[in-house]
mmCIF file of the C-alpha atoms, coordinates in Angstrom:
data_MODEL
# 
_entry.id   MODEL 
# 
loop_
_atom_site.group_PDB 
_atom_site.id 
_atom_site.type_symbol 
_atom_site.label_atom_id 
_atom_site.label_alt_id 
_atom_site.label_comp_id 
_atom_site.label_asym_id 
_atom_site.label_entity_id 
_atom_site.label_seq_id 
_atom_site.pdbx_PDB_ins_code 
_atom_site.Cartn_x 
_atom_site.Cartn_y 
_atom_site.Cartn_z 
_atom_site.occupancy 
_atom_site.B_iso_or_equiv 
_atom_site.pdbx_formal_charge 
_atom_site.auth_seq_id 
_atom_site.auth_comp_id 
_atom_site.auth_asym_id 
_atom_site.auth_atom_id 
_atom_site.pdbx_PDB_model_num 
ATOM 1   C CA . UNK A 1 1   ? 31.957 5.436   -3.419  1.00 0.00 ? 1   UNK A CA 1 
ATOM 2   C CA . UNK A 1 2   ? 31.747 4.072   -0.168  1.00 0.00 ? 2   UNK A CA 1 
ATOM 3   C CA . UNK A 1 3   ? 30.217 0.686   0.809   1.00 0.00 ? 3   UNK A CA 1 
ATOM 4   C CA . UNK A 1 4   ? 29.752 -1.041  4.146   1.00 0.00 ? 4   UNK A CA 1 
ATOM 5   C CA . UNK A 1 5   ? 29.272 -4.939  4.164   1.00 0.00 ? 5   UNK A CA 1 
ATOM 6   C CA . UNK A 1 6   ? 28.037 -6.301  7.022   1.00 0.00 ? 6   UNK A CA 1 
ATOM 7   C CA . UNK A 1 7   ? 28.202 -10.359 7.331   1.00 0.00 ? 7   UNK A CA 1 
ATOM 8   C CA . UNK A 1 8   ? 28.933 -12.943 9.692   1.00 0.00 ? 8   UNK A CA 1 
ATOM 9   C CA . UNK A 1 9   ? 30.151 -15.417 7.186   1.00 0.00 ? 9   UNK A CA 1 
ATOM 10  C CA . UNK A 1 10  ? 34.393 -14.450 7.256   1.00 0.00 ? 10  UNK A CA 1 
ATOM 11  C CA . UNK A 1 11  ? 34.175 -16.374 3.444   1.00 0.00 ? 11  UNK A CA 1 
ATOM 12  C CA . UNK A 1 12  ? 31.657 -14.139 2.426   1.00 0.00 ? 12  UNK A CA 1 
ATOM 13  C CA . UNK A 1 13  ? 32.637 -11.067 3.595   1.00 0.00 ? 13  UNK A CA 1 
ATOM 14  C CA . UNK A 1 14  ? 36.111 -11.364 1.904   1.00 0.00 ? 14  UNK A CA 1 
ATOM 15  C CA . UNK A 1 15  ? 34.682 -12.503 -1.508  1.00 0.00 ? 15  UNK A CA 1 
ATOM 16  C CA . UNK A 1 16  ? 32.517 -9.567  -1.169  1.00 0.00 ? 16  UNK A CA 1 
ATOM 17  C CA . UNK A 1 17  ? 34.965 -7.140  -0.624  1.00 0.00 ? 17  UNK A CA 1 
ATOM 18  C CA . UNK A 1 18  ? 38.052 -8.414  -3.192  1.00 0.00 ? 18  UNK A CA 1 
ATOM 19  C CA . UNK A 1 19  ? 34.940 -7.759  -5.951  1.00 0.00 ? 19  UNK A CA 1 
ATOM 20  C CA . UNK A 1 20  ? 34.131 -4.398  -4.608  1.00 0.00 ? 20  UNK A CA 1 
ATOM 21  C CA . UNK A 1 21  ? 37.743 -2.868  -4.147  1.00 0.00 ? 21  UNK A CA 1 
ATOM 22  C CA . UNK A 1 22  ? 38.534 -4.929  -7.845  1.00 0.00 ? 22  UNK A CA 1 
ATOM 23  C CA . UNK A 1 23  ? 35.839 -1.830  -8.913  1.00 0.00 ? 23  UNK A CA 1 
ATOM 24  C CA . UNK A 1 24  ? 37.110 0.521   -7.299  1.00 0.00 ? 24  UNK A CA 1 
ATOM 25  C CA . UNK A 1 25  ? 34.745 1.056   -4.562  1.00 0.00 ? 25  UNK A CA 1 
ATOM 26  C CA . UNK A 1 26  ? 36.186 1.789   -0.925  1.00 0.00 ? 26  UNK A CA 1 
ATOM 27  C CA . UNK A 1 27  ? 35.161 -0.656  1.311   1.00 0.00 ? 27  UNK A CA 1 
ATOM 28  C CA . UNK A 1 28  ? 34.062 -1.137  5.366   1.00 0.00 ? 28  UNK A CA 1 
ATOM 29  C CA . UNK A 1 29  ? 33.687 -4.839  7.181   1.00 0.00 ? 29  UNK A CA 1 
ATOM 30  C CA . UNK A 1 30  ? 32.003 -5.646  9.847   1.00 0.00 ? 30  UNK A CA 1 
ATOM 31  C CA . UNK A 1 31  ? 31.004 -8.845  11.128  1.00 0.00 ? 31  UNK A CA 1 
ATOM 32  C CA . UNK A 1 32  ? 27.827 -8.295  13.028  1.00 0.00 ? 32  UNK A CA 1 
ATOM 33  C CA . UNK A 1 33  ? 25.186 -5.607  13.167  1.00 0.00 ? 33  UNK A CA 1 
ATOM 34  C CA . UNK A 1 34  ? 26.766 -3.995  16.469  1.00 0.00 ? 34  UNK A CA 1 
ATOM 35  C CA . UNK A 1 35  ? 29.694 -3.670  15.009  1.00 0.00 ? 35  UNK A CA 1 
ATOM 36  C CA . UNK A 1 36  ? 28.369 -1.571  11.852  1.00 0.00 ? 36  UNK A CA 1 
ATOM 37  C CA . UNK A 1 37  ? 26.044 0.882   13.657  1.00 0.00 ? 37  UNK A CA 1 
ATOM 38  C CA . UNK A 1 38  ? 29.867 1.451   15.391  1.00 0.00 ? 38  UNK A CA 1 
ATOM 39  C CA . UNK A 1 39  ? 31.295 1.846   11.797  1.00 0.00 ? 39  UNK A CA 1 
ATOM 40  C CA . UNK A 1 40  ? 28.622 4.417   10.247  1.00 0.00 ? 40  UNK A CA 1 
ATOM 41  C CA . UNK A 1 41  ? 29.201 6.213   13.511  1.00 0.00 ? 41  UNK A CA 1 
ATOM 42  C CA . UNK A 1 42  ? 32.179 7.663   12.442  1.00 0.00 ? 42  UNK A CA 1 
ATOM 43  C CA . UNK A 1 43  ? 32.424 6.465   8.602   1.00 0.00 ? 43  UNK A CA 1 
ATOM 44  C CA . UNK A 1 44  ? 29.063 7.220   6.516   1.00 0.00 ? 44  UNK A CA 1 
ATOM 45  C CA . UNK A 1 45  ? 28.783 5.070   3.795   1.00 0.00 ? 45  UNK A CA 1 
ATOM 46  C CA . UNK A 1 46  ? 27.007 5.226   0.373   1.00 0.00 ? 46  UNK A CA 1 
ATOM 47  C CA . UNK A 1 47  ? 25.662 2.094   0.422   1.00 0.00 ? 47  UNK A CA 1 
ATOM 48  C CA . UNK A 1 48  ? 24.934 -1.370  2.873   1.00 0.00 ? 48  UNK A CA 1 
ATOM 49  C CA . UNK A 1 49  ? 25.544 -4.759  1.565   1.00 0.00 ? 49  UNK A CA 1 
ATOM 50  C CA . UNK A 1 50  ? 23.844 -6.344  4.510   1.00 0.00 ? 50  UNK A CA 1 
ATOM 51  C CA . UNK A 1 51  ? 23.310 -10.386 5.152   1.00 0.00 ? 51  UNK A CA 1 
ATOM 52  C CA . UNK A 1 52  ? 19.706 -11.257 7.557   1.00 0.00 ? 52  UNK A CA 1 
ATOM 53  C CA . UNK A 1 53  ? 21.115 -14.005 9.138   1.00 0.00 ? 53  UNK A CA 1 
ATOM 54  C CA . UNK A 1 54  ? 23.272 -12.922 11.832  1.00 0.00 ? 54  UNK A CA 1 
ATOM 55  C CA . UNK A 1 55  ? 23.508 -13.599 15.279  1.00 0.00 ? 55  UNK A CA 1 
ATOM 56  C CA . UNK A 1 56  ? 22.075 -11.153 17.708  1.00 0.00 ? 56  UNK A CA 1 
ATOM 57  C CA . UNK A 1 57  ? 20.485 -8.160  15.844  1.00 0.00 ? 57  UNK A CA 1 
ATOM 58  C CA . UNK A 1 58  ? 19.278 -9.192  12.309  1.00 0.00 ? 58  UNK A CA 1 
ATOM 59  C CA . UNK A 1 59  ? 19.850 -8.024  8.814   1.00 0.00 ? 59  UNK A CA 1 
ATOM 60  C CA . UNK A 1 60  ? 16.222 -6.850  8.699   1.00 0.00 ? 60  UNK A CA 1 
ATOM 61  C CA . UNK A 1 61  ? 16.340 -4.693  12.307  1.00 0.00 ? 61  UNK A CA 1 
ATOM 62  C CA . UNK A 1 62  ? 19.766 -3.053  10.950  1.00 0.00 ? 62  UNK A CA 1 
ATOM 63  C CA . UNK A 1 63  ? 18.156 -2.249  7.191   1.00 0.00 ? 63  UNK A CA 1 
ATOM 64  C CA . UNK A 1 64  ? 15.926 -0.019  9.168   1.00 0.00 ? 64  UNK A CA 1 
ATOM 65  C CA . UNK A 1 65  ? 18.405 1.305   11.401  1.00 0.00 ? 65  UNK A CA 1 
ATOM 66  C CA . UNK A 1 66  ? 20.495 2.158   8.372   1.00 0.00 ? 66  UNK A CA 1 
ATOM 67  C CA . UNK A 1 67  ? 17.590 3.625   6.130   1.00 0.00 ? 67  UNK A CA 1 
ATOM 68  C CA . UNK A 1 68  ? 15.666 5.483   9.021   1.00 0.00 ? 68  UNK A CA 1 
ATOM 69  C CA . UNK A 1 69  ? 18.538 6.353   11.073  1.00 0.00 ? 69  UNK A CA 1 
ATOM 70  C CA . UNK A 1 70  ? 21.160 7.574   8.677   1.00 0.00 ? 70  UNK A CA 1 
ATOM 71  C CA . UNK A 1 71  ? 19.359 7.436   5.025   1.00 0.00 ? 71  UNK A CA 1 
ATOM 72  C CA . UNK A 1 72  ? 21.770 5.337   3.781   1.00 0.00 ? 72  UNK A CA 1 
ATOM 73  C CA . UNK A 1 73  ? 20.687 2.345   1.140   1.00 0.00 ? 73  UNK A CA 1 
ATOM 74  C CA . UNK A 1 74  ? 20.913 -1.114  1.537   1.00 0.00 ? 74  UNK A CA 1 
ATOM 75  C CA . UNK A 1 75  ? 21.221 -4.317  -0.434  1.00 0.00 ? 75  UNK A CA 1 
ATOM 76  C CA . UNK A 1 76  ? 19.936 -7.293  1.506   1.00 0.00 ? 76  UNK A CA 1 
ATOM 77  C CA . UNK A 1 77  ? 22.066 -10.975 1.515   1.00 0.00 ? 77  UNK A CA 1 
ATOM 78  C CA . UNK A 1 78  ? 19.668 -13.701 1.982   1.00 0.00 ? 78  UNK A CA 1 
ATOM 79  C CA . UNK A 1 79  ? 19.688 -17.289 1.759   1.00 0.00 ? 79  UNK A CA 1 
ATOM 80  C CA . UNK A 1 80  ? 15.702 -17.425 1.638   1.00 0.00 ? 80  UNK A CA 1 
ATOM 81  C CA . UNK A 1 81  ? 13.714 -16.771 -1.717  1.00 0.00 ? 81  UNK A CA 1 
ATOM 82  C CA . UNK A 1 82  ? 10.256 -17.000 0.097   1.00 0.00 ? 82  UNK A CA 1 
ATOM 83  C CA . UNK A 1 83  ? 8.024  -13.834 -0.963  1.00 0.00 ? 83  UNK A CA 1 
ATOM 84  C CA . UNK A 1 84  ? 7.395  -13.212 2.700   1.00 0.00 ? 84  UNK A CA 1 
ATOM 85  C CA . UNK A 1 85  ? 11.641 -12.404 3.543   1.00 0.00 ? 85  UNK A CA 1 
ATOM 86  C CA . UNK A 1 86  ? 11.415 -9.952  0.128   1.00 0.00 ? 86  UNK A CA 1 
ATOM 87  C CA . UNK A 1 87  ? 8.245  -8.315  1.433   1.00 0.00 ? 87  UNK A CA 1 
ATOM 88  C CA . UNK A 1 88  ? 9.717  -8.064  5.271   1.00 0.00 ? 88  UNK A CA 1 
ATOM 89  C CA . UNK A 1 89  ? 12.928 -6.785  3.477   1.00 0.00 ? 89  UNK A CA 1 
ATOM 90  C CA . UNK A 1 90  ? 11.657 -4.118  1.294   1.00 0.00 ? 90  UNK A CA 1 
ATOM 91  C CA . UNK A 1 91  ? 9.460  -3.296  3.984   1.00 0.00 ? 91  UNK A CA 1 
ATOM 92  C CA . UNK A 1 92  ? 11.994 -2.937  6.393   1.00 0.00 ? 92  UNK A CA 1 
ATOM 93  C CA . UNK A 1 93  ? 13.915 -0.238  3.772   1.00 0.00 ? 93  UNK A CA 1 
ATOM 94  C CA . UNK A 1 94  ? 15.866 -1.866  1.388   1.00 0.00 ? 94  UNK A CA 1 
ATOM 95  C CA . UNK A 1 95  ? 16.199 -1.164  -2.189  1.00 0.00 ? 95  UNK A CA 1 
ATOM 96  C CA . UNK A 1 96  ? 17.215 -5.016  -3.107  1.00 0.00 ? 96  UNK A CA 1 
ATOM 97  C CA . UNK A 1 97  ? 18.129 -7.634  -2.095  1.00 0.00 ? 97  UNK A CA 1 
ATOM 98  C CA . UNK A 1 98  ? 20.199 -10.868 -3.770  1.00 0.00 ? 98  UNK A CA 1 
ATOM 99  C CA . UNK A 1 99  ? 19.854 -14.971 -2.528  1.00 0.00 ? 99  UNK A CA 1 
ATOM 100 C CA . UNK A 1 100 ? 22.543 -16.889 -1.327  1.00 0.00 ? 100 UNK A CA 1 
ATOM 101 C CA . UNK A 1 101 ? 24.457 -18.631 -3.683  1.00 0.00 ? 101 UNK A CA 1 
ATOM 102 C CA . UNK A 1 102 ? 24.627 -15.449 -5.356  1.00 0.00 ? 102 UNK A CA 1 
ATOM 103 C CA . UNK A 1 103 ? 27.465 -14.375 -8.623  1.00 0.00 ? 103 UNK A CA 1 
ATOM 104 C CA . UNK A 1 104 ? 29.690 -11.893 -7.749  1.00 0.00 ? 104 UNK A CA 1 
ATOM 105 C CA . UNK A 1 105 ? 28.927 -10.159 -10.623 1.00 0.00 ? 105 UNK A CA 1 
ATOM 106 C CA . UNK A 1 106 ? 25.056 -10.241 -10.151 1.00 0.00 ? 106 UNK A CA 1 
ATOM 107 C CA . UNK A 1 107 ? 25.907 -8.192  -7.221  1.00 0.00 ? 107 UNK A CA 1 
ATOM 108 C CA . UNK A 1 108 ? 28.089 -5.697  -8.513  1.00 0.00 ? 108 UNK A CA 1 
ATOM 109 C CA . UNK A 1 109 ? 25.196 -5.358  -11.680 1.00 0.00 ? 109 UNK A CA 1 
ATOM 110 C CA . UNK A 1 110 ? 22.771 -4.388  -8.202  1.00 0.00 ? 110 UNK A CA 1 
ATOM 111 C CA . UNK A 1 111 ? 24.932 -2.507  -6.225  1.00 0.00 ? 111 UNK A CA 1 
ATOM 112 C CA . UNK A 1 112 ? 25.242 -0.181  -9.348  1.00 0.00 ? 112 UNK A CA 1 
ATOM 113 C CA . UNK A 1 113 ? 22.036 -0.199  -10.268 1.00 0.00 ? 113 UNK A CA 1 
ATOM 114 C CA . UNK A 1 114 ? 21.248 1.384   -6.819  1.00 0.00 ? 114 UNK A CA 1 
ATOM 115 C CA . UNK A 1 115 ? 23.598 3.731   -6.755  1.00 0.00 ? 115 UNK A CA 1 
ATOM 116 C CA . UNK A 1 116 ? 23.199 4.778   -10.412 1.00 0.00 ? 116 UNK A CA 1 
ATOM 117 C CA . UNK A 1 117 ? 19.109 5.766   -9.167  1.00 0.00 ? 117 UNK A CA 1 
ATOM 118 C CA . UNK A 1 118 ? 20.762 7.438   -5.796  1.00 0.00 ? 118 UNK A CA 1 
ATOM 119 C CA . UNK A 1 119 ? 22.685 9.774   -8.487  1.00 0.00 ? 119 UNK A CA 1 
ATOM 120 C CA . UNK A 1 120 ? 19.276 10.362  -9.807  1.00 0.00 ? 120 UNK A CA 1 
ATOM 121 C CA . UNK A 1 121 ? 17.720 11.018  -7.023  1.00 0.00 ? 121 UNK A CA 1 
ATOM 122 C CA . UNK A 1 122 ? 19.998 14.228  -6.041  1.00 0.00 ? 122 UNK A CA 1 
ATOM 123 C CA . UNK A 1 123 ? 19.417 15.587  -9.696  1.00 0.00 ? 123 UNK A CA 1 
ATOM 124 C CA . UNK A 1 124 ? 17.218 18.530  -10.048 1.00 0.00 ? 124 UNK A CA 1 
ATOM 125 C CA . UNK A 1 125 ? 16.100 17.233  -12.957 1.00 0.00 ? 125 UNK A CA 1 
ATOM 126 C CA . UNK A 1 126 ? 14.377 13.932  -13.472 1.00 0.00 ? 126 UNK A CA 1 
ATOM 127 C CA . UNK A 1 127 ? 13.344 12.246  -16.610 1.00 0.00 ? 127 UNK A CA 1 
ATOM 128 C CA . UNK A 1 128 ? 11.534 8.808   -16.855 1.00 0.00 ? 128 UNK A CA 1 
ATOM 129 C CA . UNK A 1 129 ? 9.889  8.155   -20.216 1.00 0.00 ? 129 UNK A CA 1 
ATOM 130 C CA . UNK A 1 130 ? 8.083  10.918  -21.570 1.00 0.00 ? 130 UNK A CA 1 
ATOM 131 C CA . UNK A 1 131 ? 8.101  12.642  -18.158 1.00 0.00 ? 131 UNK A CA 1 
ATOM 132 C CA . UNK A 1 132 ? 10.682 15.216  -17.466 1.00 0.00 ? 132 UNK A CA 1 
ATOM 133 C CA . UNK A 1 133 ? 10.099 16.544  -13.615 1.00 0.00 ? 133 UNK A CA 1 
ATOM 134 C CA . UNK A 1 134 ? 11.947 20.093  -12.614 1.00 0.00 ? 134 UNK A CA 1 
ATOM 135 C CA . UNK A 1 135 ? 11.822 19.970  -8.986  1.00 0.00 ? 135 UNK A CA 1 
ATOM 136 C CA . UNK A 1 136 ? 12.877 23.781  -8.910  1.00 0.00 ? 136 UNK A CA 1 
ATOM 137 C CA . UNK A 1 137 ? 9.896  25.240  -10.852 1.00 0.00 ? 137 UNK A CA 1 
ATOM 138 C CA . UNK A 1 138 ? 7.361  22.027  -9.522  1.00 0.00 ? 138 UNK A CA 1 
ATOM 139 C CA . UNK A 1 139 ? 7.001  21.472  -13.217 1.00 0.00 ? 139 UNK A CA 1 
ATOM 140 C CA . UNK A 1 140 ? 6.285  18.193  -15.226 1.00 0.00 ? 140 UNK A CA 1 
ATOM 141 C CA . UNK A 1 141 ? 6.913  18.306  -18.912 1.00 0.00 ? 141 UNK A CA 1 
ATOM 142 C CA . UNK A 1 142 ? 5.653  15.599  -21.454 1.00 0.00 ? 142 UNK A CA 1 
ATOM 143 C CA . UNK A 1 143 ? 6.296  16.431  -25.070 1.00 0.00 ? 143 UNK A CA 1 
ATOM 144 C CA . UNK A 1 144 ? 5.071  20.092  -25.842 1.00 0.00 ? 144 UNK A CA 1 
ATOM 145 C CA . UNK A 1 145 ? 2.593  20.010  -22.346 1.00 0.00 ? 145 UNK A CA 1 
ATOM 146 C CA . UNK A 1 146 ? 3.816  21.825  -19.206 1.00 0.00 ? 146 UNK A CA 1 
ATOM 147 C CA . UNK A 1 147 ? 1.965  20.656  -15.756 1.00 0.00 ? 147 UNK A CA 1 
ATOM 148 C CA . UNK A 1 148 ? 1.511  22.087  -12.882 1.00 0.00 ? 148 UNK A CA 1 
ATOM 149 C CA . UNK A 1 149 ? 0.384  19.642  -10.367 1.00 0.00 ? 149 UNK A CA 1 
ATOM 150 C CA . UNK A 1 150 ? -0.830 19.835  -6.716  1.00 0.00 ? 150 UNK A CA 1 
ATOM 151 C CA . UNK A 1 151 ? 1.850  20.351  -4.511  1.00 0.00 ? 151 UNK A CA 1 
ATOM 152 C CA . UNK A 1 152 ? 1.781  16.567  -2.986  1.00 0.00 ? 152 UNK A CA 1 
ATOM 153 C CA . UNK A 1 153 ? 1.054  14.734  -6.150  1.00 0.00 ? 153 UNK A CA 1 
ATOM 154 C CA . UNK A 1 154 ? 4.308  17.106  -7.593  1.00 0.00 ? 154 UNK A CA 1 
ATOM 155 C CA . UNK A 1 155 ? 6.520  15.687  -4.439  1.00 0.00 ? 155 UNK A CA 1 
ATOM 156 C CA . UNK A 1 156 ? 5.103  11.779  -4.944  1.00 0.00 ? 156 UNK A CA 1 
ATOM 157 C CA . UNK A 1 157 ? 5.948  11.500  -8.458  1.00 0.00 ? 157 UNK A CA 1 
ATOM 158 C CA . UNK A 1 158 ? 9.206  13.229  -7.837  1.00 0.00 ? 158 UNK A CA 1 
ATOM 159 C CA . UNK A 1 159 ? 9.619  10.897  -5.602  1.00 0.00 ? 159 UNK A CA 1 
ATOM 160 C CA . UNK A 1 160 ? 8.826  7.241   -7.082  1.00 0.00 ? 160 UNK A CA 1 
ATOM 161 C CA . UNK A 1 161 ? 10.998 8.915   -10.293 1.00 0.00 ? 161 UNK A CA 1 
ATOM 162 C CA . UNK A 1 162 ? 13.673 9.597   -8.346  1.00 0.00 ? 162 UNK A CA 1 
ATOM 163 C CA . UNK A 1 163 ? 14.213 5.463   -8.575  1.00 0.00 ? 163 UNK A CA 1 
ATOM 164 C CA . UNK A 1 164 ? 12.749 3.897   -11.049 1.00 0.00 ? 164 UNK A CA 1 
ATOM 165 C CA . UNK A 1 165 ? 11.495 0.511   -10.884 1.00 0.00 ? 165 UNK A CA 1 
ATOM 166 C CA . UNK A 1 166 ? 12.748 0.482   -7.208  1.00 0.00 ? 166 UNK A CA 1 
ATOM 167 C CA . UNK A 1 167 ? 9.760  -0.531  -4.385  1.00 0.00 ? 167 UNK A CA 1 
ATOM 168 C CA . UNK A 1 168 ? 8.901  2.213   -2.145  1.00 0.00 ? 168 UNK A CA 1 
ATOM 169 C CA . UNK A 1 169 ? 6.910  1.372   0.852   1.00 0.00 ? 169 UNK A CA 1 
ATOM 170 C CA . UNK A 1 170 ? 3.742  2.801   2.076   1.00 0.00 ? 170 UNK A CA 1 
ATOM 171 C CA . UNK A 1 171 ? 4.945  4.038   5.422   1.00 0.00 ? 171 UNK A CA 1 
ATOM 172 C CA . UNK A 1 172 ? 8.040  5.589   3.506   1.00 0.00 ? 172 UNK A CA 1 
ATOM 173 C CA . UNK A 1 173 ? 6.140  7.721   1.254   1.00 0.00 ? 173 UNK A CA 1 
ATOM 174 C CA . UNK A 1 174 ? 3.839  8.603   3.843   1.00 0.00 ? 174 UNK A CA 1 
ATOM 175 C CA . UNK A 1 175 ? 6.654  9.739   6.136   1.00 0.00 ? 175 UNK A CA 1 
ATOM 176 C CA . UNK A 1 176 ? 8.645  11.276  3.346   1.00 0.00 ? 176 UNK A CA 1 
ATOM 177 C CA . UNK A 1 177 ? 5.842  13.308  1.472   1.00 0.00 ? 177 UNK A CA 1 
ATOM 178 C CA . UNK A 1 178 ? 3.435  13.530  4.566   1.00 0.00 ? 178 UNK A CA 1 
ATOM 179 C CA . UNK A 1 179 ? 5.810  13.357  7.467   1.00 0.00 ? 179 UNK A CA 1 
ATOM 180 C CA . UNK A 1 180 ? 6.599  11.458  10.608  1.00 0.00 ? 180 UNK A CA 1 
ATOM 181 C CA . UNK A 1 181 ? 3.797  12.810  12.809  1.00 0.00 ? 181 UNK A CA 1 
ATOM 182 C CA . UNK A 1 182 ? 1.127  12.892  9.815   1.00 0.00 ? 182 UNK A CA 1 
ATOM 183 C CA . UNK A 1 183 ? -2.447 11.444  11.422  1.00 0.00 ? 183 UNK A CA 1 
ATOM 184 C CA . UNK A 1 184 ? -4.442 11.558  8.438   1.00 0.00 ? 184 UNK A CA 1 
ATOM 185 C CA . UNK A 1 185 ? -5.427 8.055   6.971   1.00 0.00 ? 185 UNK A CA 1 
ATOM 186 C CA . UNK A 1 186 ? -3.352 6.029   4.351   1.00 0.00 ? 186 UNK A CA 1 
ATOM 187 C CA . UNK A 1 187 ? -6.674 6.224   2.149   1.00 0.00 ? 187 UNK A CA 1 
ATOM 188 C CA . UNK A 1 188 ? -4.796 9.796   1.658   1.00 0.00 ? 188 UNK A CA 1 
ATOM 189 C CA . UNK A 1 189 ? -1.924 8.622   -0.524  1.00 0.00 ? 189 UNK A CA 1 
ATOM 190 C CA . UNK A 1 190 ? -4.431 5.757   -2.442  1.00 0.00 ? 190 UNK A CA 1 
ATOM 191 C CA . UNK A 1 191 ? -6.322 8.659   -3.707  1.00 0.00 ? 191 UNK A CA 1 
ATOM 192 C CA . UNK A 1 192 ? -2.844 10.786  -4.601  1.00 0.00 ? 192 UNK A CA 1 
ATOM 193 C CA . UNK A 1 193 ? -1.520 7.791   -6.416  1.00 0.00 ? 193 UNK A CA 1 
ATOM 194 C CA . UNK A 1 194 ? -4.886 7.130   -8.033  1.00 0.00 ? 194 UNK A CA 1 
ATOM 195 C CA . UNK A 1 195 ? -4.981 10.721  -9.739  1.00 0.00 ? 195 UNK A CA 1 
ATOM 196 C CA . UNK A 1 196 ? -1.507 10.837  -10.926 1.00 0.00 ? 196 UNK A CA 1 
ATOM 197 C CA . UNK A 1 197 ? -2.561 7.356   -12.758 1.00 0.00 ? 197 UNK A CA 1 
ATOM 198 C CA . UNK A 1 198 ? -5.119 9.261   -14.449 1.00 0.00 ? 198 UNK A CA 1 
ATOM 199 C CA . UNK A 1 199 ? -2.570 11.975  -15.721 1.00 0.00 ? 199 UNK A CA 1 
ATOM 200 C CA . UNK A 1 200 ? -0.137 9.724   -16.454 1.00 0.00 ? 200 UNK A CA 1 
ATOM 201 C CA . UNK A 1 201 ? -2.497 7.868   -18.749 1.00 0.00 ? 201 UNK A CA 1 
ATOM 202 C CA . UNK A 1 202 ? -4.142 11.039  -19.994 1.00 0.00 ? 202 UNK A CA 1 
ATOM 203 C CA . UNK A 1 203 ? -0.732 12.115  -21.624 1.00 0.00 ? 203 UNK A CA 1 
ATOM 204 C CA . UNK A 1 204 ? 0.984  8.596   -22.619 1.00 0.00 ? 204 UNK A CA 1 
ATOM 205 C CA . UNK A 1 205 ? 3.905  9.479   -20.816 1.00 0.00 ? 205 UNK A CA 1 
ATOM 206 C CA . UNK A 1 206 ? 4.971  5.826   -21.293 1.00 0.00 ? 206 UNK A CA 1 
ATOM 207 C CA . UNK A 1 207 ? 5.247  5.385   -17.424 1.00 0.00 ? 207 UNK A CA 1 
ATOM 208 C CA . UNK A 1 208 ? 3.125  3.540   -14.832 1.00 0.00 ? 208 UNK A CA 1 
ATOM 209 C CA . UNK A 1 209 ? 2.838  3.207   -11.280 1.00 0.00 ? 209 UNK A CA 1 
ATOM 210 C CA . UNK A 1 210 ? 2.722  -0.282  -10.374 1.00 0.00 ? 210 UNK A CA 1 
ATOM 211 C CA . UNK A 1 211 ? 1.383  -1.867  -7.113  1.00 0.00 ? 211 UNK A CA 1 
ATOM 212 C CA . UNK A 1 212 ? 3.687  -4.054  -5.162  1.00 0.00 ? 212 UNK A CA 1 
ATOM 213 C CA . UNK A 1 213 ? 0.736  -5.721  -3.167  1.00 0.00 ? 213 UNK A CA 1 
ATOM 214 C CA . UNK A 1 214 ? 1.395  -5.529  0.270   1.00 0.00 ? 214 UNK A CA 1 
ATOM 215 C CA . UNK A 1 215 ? 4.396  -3.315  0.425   1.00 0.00 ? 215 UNK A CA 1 
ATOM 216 C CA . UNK A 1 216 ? 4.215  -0.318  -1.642  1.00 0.00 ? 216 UNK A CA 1 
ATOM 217 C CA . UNK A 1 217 ? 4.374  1.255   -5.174  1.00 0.00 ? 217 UNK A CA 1 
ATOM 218 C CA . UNK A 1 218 ? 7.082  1.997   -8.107  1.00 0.00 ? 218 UNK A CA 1 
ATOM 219 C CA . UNK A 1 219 ? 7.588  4.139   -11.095 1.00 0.00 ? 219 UNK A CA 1 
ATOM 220 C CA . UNK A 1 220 ? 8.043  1.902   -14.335 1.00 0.00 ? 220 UNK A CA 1 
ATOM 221 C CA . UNK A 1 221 ? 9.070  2.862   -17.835 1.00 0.00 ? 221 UNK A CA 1 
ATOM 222 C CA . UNK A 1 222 ? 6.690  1.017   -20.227 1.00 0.00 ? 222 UNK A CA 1 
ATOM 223 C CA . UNK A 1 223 ? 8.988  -0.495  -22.942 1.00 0.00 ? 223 UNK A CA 1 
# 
């Protein structure tokens, strides 16, 4: 696996990268967020471990470079706790993020985590719970039941399950199950996530979507 760390702190950036090559993980520097977009250019990573605070472009402008441009994921370095820099973060694309001080090995524990759920999300088949989701016959299975749900509700819960307990945002979904030049309303995907609620309870799949007010939604396993 490949991972690009992007950080203006020399200190941190070599911490960060003796822990990552220690695991085995090939790894690419870069000091500012000019300097990665150069990097991914010719060197496509698995996965960004990207600080905010950086001079000139910030962490949160290249997250959404990284994650719109070039799909890759990103981990987000942040000295502030404040729920507004998570929300802007996961809002901006990333799939987590870890404060400054941080333990190295809280990050690696994250930085697999994510990668472990980007595994998942190339499987054909998903299972979360009770649910077990074939994405080549568009069928959910819970126990002995077989579903066959409308096409978009099929492609949403394929897609939360794809990471579990990871935040998707609103605009994501509604560019990734809608698309990019969908004009409809966002009262579209409320009512989608709504009704898969209602199966989802209906056949104690022991899932749940759960609202991340303000940014988006994510696919739980009730324990």
């Amino acid at each position: 696996m490949k991972i690009l760390v992007v950080d203006d702190d020399a200190h941190i950036l070599q911490l960060v990268t003796i822990y990552l090559t220690k695991e085995g993980y090939q790894v690419l520097c870069a000091k500012n967020a000019q300097q990665a977009l150069v990097l991914v250019e010719g060197n496509l990573p698995d996965l960004a471990v990207v600080d905010v605070m950086m001079p000139g472009m910030d962490g949160f402008t290249l997250t959404e470079i990284l994650t719109k441009e070039y799909d890759i994921s990103v981990l987000l370095l942040t000295a502030k706790s404040e729920l507004a820099d998570k929300e802007r973060g996961f809002l901006a694309g990333s799939d987590d993020y870890v404060v400054k001080p941080f333990e190295p090995k809280e990050l690696l524990f994250r930085i697999a985590a994510i990668l472990r759920r980007l595994d998942k999300k190339n499987q054909v088949t998903l299972q979360v719970g009770k649910l077990i989701i074939d994405r080549r016959s568009f069928e959910v299975v819970i126990g002995e039941e077989t579903l066959l749900l409308p096409l978009k509700e099929f492609e949403l819960l394929a897609l939360l399950a794809s990471r579990p307990s990871q935040v998707f945002t609103r605009s994501y979904i509604m560019e990734q199950i809608w698309g990019y030049d969908y004009d409809g309303d966002e009262q579209t995907l409320t009512t989608h996530i709504k009704r898969i609620r209602e199966r989802l309870n209906r056949y104690q799949t022991a899932v749940i979507i759960t609202t991340v007010r303000g940014v988006g939604y994510k696919l739980e396993e009730i324990i």
